[in-house]
N, CA and C of each residue as an Amber inpcrd file, in Angstrom:
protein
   348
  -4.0390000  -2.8300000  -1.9390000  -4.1160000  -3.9940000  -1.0940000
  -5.1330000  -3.7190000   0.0000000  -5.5540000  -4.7150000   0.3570000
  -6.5140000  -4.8360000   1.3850000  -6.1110000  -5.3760000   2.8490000
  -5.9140000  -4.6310000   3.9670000  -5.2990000  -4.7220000   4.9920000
  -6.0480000  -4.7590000   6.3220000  -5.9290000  -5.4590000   7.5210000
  -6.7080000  -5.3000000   8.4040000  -6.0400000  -5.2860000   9.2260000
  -5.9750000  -4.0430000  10.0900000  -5.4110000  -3.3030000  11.2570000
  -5.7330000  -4.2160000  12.5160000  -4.2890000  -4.9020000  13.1170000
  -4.5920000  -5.4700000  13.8940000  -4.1780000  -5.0450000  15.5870000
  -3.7050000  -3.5920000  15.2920000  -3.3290000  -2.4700000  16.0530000
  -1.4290000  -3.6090000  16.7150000  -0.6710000  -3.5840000  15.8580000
   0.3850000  -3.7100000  15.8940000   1.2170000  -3.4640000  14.9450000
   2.7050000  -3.2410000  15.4250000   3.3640000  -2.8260000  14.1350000
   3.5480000  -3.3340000  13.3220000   3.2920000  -2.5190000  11.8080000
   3.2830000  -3.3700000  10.3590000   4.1900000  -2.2470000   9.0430000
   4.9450000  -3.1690000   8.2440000   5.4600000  -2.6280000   7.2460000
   4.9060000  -3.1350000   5.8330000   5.2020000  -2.6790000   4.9110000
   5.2150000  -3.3050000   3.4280000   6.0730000  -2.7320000   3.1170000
   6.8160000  -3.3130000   1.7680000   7.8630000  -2.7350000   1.0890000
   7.7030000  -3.3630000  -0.5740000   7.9930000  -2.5330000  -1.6510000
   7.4330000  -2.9540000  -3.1040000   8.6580000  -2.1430000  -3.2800000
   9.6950000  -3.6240000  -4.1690000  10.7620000  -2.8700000  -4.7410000
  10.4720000  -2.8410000  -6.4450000  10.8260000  -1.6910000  -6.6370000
  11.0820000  -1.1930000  -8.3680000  12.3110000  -1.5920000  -9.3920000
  12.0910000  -1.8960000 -10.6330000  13.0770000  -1.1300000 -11.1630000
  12.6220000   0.5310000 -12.2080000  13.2230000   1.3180000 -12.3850000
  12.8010000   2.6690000 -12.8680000  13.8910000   2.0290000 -14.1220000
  13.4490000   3.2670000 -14.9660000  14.0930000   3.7120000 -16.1820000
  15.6340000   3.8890000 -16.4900000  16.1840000   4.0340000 -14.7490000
  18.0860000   3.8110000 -15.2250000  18.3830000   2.5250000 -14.9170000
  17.5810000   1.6400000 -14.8010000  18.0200000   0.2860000 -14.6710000
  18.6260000   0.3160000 -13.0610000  17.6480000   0.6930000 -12.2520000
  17.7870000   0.9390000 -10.6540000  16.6970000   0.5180000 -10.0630000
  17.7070000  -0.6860000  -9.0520000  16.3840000  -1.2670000  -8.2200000
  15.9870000  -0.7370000  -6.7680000  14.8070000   0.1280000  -6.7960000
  14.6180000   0.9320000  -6.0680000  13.8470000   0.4980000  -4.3060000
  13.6070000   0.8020000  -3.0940000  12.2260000   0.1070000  -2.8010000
  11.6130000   1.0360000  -2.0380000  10.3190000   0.5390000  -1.8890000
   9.2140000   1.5960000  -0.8080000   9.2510000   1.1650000  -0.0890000
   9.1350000   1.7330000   1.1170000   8.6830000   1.3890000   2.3390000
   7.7300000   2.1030000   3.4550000   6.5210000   1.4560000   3.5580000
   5.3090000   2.1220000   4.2550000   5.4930000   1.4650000   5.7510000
   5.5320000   2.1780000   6.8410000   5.0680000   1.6140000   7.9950000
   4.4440000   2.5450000   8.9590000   3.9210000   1.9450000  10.2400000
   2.7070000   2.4060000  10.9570000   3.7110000   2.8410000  11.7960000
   5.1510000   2.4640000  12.4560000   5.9610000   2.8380000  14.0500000
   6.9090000   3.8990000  13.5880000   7.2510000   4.8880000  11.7820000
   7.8430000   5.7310000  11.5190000   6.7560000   7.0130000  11.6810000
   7.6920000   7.9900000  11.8730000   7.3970000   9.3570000  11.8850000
   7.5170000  10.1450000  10.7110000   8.5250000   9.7650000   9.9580000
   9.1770000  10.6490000   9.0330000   9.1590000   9.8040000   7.9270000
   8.9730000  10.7740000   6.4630000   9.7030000  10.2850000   5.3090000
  11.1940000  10.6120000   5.0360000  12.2190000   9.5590000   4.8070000
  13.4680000   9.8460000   4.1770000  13.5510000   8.9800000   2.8920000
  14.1550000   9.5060000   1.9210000  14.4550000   9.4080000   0.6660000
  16.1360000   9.2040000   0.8370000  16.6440000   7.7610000   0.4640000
  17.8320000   7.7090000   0.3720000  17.7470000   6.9090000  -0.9830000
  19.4670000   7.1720000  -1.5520000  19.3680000   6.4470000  -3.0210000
  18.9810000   5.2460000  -3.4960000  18.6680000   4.1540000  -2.8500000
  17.7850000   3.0840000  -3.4110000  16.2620000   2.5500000  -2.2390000
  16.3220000   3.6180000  -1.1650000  15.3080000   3.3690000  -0.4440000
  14.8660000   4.4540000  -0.2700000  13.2630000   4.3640000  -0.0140000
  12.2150000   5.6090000   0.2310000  11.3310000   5.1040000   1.7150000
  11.2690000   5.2630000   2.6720000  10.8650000   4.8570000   4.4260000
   9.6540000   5.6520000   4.0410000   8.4900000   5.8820000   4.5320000
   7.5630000   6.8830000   4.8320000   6.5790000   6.6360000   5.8680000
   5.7990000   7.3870000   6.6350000   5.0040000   6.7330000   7.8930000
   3.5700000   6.4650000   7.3340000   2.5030000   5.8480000   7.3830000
   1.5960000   5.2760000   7.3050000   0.6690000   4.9870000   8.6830000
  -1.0180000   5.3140000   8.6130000  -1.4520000   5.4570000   9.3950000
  -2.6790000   4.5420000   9.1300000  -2.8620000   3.4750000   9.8150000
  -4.3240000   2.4700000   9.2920000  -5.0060000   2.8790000  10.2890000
  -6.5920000   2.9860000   9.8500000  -7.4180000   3.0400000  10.4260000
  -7.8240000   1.5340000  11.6870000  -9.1270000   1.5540000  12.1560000
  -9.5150000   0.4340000  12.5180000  -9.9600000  -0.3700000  11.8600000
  -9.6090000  -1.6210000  11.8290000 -10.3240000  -2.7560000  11.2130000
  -9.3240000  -2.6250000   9.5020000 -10.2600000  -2.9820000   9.0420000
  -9.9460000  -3.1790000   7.5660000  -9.6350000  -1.8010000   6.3390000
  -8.5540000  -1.5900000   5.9040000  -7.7900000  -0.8040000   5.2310000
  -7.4730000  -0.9310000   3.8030000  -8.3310000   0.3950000   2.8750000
  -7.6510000  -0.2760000   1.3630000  -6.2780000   0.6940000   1.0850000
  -5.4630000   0.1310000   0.8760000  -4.3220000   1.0120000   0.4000000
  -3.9520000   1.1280000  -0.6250000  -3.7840000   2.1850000  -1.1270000
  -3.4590000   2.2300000  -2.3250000  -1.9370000   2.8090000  -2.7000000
  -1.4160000   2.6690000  -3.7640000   0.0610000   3.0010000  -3.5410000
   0.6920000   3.3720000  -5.1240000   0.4960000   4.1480000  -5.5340000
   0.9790000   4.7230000  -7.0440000   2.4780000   4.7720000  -7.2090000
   2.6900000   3.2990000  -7.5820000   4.1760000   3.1190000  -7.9970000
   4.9400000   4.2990000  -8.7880000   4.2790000   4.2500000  -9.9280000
   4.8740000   5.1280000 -10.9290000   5.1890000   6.7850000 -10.5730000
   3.8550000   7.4110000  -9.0930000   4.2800000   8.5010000  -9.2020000
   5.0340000   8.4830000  -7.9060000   5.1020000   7.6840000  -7.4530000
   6.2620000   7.5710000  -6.1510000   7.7630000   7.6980000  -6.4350000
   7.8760000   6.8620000  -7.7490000   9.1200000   6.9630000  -8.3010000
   9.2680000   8.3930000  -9.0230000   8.8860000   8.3210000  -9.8310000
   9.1510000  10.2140000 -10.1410000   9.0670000  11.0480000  -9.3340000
   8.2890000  11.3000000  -7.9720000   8.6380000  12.3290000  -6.8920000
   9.9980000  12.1540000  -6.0030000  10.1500000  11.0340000  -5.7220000
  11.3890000  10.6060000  -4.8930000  12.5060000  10.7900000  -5.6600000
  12.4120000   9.6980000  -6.9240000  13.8550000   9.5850000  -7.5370000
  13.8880000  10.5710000  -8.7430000  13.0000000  11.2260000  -9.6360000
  12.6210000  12.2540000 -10.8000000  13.1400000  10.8460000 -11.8360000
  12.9240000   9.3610000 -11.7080000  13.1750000   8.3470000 -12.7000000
  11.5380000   8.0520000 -13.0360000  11.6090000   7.0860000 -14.3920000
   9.8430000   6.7570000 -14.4120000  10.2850000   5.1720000 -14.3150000
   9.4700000   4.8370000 -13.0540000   8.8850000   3.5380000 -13.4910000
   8.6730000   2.3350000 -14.2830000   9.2530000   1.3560000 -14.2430000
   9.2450000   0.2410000 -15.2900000   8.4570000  -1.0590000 -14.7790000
   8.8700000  -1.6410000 -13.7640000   8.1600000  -2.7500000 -13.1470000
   8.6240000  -2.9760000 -11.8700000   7.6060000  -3.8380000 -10.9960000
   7.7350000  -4.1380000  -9.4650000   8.5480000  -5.3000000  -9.5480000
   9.2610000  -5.7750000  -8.8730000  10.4410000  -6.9010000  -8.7630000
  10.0410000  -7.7360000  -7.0740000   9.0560000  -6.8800000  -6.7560000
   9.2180000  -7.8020000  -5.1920000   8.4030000  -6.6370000  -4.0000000
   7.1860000  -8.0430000  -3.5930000   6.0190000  -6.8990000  -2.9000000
   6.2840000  -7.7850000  -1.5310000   6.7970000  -6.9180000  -0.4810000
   6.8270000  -8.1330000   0.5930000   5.8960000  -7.8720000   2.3240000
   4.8570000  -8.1960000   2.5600000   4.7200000  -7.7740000   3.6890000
   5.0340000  -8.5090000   4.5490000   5.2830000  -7.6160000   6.0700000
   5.5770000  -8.1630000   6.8280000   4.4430000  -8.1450000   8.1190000
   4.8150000  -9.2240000   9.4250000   3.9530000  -9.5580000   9.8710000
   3.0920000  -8.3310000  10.5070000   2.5650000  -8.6600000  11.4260000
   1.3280000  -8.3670000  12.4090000   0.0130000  -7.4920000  11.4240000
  -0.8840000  -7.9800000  10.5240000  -1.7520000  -7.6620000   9.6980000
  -2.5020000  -8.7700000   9.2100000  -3.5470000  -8.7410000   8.8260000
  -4.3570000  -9.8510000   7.9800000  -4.6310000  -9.4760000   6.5010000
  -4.4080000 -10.0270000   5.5270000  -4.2800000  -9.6700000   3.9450000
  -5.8750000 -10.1500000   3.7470000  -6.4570000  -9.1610000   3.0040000
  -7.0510000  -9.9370000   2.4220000  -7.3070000  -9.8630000   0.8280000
  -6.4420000  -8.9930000   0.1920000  -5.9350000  -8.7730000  -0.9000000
  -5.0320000  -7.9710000  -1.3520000  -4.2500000  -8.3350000  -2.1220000
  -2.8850000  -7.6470000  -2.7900000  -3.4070000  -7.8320000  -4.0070000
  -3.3720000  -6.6360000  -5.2040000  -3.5550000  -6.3180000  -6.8230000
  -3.0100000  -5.5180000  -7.1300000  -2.5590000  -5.0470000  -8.4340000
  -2.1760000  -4.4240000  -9.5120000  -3.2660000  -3.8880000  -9.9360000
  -2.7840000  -2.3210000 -10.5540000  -4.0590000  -2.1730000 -11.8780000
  -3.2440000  -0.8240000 -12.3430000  -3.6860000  -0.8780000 -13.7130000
  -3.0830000   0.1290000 -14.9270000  -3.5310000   1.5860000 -14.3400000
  -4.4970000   1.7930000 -13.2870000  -5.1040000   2.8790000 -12.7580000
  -6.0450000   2.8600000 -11.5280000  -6.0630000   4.2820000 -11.5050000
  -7.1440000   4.2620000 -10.0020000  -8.2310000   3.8410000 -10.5710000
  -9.1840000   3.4010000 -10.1010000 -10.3220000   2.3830000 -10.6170000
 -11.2940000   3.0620000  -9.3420000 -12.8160000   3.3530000  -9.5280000
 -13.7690000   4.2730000  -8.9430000 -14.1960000   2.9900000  -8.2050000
 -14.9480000   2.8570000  -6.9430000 -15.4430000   1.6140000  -6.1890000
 -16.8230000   1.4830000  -7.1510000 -17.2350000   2.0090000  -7.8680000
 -18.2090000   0.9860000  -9.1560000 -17.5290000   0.1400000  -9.9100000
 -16.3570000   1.0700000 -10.5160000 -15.4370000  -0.3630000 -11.0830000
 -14.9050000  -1.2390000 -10.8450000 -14.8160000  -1.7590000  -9.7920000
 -14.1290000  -2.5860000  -8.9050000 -14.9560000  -4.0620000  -9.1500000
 -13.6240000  -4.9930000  -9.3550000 -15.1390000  -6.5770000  -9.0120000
 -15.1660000  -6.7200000  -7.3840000 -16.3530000  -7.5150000  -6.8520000
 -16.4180000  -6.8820000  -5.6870000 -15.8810000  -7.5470000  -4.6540000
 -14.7880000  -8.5950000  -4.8510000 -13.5790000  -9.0960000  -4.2770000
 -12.5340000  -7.7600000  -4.0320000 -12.6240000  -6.8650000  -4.4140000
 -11.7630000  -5.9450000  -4.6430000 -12.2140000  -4.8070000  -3.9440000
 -13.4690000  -4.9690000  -3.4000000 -14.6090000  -3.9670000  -2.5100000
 -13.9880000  -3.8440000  -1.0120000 -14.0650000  -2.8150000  -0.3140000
 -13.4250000  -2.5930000   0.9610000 -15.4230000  -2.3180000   0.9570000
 -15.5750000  -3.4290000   2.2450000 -16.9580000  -3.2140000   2.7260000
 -17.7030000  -2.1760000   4.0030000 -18.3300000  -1.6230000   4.2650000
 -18.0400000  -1.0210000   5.6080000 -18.9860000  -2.0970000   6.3710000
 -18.8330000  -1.7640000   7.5980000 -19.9360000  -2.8840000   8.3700000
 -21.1800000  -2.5070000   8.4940000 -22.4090000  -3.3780000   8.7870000
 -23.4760000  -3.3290000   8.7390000 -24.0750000  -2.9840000   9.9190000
 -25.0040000  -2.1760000  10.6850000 -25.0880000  -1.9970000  11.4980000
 -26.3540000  -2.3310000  11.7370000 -26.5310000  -3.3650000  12.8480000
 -27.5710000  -4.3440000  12.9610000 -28.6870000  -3.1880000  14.3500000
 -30.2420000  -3.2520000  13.9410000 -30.7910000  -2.5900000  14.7030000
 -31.2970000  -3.3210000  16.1040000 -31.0420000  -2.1920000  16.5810000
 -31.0490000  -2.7480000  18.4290000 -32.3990000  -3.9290000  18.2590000
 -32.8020000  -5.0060000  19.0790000 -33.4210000  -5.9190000  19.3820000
 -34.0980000  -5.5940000  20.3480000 -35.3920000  -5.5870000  19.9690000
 -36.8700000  -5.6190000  20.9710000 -36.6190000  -6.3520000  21.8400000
């Protein structure tokens, strides 16, 4: 997902189901310190840069480190406020920024030369 740091507090959370038929969820935010792992929730702290943020978030190996279950499908991606979206996607894999279509491009800014 594509995120833009609006220097206030922000969460996401993407719940699972895994392989025992358990609905699991993540949870990333910027105002935690710590990761805890409890039986259907995983908390962890998260740190955005300035401005605009690509995040990336590997369902499948999140669930096998936390719970040692594999992965089946997402049931529910929810963010919450103080952030600007400017994209949420899926993909079968990490994908190199050549492969990317370029809606999907985290841009850096242009830096305009000083004026005579």
């Amino acid at each position: 997902m594509i995120i833009k740091n609006l220097k206030k507090y922000f969460t996401f959370e993407v719940q699972v189901l895994d392989d025992k038929n358990v609905r699991r969820r993540f949870r990333a935010s910027n105002y935690q310190s710590t990761t805890r792992v409890k039986p259907f929730i995983c908390t962890m702290p998260m740190r955005l840069d300035d401005g605009w943020n690509q995040i990336q978030f590997n369902l499948s190996d999140f669930t096998r480190r936390a719970y040692g279950t594999n992965y089946i499908e997402t049931l529910r991606v929810q963010i919450h406020a103080n952030c600007r979206i400017r994209r949420v996607y899926f993909s079968d894999r990490l994908y190199s920024e050549d492969e990317l279509p370029a809606e999907f491009k985290l841009y850096l800014p242009v830096q305009n030369k000083a004026k005579q």
